[in-house]
C-alpha positions in Angstrom: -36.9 24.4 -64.7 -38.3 25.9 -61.5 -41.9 26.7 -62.2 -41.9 28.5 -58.5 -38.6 30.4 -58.4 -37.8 31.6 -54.6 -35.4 33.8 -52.8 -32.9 31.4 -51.8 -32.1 33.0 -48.3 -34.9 32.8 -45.3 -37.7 35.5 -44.7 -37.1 34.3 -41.3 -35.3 36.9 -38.7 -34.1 35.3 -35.7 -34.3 37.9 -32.0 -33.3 36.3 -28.7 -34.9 38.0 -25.7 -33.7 38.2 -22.0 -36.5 35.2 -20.0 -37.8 37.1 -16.8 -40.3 35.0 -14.6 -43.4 37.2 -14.2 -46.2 36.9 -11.4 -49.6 37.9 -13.1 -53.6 38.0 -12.1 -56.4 36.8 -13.9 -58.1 39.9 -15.2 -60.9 38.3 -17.7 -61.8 34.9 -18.3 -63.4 34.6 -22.1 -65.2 31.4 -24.1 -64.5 32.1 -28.0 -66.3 28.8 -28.3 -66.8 25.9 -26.6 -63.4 24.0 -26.1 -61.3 26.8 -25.6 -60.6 29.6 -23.0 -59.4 32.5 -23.2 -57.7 34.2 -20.5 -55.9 37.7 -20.2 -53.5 38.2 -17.3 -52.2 41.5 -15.6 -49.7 42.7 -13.4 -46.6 45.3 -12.9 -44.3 42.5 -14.0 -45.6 42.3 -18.0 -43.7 45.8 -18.3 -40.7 44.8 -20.7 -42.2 41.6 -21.9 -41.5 41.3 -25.9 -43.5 38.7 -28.2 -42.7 40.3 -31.4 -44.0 37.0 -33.0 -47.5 35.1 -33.8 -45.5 31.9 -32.5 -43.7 32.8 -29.8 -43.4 30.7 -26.9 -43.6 31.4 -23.1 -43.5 29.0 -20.4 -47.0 28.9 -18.5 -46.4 27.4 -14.7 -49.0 26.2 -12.9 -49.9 24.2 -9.6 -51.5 21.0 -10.0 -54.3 19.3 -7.9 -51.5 17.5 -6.0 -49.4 21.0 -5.7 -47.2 20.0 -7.7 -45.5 22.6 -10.5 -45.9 22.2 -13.9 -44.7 24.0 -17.0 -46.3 24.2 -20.6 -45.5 26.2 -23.8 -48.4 29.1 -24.7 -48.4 31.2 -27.6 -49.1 35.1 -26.7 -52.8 35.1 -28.3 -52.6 38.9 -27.8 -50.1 41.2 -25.9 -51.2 44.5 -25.0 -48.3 46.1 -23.9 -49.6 49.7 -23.6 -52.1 48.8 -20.9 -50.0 45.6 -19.6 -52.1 43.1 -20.3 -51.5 39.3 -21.8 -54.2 36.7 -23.3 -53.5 33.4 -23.6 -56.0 30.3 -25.1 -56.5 27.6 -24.0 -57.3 24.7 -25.6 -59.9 22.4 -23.3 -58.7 19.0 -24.0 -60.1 15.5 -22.0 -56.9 15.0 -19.8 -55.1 17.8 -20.1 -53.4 19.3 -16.6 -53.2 22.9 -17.8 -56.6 22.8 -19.4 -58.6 21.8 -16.5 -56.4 24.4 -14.6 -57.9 26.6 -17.2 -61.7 25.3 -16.5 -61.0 25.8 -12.8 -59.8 29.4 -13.4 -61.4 32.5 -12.0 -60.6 36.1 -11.9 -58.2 37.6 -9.9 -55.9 33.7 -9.6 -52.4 33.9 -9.9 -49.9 32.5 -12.7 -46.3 32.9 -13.7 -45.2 32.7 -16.7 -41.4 33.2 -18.3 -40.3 33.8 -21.9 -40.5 34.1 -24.3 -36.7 33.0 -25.2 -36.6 34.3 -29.0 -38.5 35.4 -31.7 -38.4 33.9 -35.2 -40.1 37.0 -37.0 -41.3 35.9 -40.5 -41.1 38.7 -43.4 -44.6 40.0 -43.8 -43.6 40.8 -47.3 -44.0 37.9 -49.3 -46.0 37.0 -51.7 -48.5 34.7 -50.1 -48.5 32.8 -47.3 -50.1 29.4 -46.0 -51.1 29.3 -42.0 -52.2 25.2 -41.3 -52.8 23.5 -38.1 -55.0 21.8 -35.5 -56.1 23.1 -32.3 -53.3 24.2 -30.9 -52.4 26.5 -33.6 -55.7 28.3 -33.9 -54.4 31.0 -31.6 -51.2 32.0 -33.5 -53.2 31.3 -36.6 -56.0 33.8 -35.6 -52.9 36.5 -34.3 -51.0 36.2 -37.8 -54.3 37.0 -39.5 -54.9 39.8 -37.5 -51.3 41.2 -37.8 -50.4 40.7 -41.8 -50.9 43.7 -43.7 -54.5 44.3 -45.4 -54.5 42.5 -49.0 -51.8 39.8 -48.1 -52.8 36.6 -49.7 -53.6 34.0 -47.2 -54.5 30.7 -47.1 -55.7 29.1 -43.6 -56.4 25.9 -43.3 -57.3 24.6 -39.1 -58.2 21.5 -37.8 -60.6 21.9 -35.0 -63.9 20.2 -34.1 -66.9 21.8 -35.6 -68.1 23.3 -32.4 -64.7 25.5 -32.7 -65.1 27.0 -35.7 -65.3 30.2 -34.7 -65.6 33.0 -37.1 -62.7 34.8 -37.4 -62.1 38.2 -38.4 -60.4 38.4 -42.2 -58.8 41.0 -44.2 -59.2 41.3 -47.5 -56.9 38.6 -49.1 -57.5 36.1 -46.3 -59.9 32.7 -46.5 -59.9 30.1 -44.0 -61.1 26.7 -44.8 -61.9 24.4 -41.7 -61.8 20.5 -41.4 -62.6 18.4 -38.6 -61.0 15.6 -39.2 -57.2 14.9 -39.6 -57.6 12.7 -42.5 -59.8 15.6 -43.9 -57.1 18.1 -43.4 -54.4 16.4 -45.3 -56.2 15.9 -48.6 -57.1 19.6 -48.0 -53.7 20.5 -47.7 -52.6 18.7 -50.6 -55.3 19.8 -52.8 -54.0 23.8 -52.0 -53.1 25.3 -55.0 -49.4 26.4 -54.4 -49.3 30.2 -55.3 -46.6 31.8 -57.8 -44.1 34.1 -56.2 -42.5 33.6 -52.8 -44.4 32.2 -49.6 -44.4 30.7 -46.7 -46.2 27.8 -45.1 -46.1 27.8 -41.1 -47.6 24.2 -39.6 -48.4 23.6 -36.2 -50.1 20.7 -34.1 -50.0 16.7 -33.7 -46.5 15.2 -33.8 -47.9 12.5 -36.1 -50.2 14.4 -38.1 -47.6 17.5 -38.6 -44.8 14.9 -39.9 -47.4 14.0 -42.8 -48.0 17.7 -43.1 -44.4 17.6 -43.9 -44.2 15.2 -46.4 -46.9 17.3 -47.8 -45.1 20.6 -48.1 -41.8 19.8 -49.0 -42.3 17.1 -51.4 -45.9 17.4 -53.4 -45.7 21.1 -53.0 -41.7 21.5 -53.2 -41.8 24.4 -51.0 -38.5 25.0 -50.0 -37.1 24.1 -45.9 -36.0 28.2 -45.6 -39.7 29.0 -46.6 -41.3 26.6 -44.1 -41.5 26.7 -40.4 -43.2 23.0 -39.5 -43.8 22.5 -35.6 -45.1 19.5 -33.5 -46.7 21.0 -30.4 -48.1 17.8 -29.0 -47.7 14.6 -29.4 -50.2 11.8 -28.3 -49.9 10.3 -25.5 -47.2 12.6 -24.1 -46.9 15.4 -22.3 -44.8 18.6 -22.7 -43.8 18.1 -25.9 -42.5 20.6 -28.5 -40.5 19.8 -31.5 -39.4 21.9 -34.8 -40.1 19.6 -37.6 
């Protein structure tokens, strides 16, 4: 017997969107804390964008210091699309081409961006849900939080280093628990105390350390594959990478 009976079909709604390459301007240039920067971008060409997701993905281009092009995959941290405006974090990691692009950034730059592609819109109406991940999650992590409905139950659990652990601004319903350490941060995830009812655990982060996150949440916690949505972002020692685990 099931102890954790679930709705056999996905909360998960799939939405492809039309990708239009958009010029922008740096309008503001924020620090939330110290290895990250936030920056919100304007222009005439964010009317029509649509990120009707916490974890969508757009394409960011940038120039490097050789002028060379590059591409890497953003999460919308915020989309205002009343006033036309778009933020994006960045995390500022040793190495990193688009972070010290980020670090050299100053108001009124240019950037492009294109996407996103598709949203996978997961049911706010469920009965709890789990939001894990390092860094690179913390912005769609911080989003979702701000966008489920007051009362949801919500666990969040974020790897960052402890000058990063910013406070963030709950609901009712919400705690966050922060590690920083990935050893740290699976114990912690196994040690969550799996809810009754129907949920939904989103993972994000490390190639390496999200594959143990896996192990984690479909085998110990026997949360079912429709009711999970497990991403590698990064992967060490590469660059551009982006995988659905």
């Amino acid at each position: 017997m099931n102890p954790h009976p679930v709705t056999p079909s996905s909360p998960v709604q799939r939405v492809r969107h039309d990708i239009v390459r958009r010029d922008l301007r740096i309008e503001r240039i924020d620090t939330p804390s110290p290895g990250f920067r936030a920056i919100t971008f304007t222009g005439p060409t964010l009317g029509g964008l649509v990120s009707m997701s916490f974890d969508d993905h757009l394409k960011f281009f940038f120039t490097d210091a050789q002028g060379q092009e590059q591409r890497r995959d953003y999460t919308p941290r915020r989309h205002d699309p009343v006033h036309g405006r778009l933020t994006l974090e960045f995390a500022l990691h040793d190495g990193g081409l688009a972070a010290e692009w980020a670090r050299q950034a100053r108001e009124g730059d240019a950037a492009t961006i294109a996407g996103p592609r598709g949203s996978q819109i997961v049911s706010t109406d469920l009965d709890w849900h789990w939001l894990t991940g390092d860094a690179t999650a913390l912005p769609a992590i911080a989003r979702r939080l701000e966008e489920l409905p007051a009362g949801s139950p919500v666990r969040a659990l974020i790897l960052v280093p402890e000058q990063d652990q910013r406070p963030l601004a709950l609901q009712p319903g919400q705690q966050v628990q922060w590690v920083s350490d990935p050893e740290a941060f699976v114990r912690a995830l196994h040690h969550l105390k799996r809810p009754e009812g129907e949920g939904f655990v989103w993972c994000a982060g490390e190639a390496g350390l999200m594959a143990r996150a896996r192990e984690v949440v479909l085998n110990h916690h026997a949360v079912p594959r429709t009711h999970t949505r497990i991403s590698a972002y990064w992967k060490q020692g590469t660059s551009s990478f982006h995988e659905d685990l």
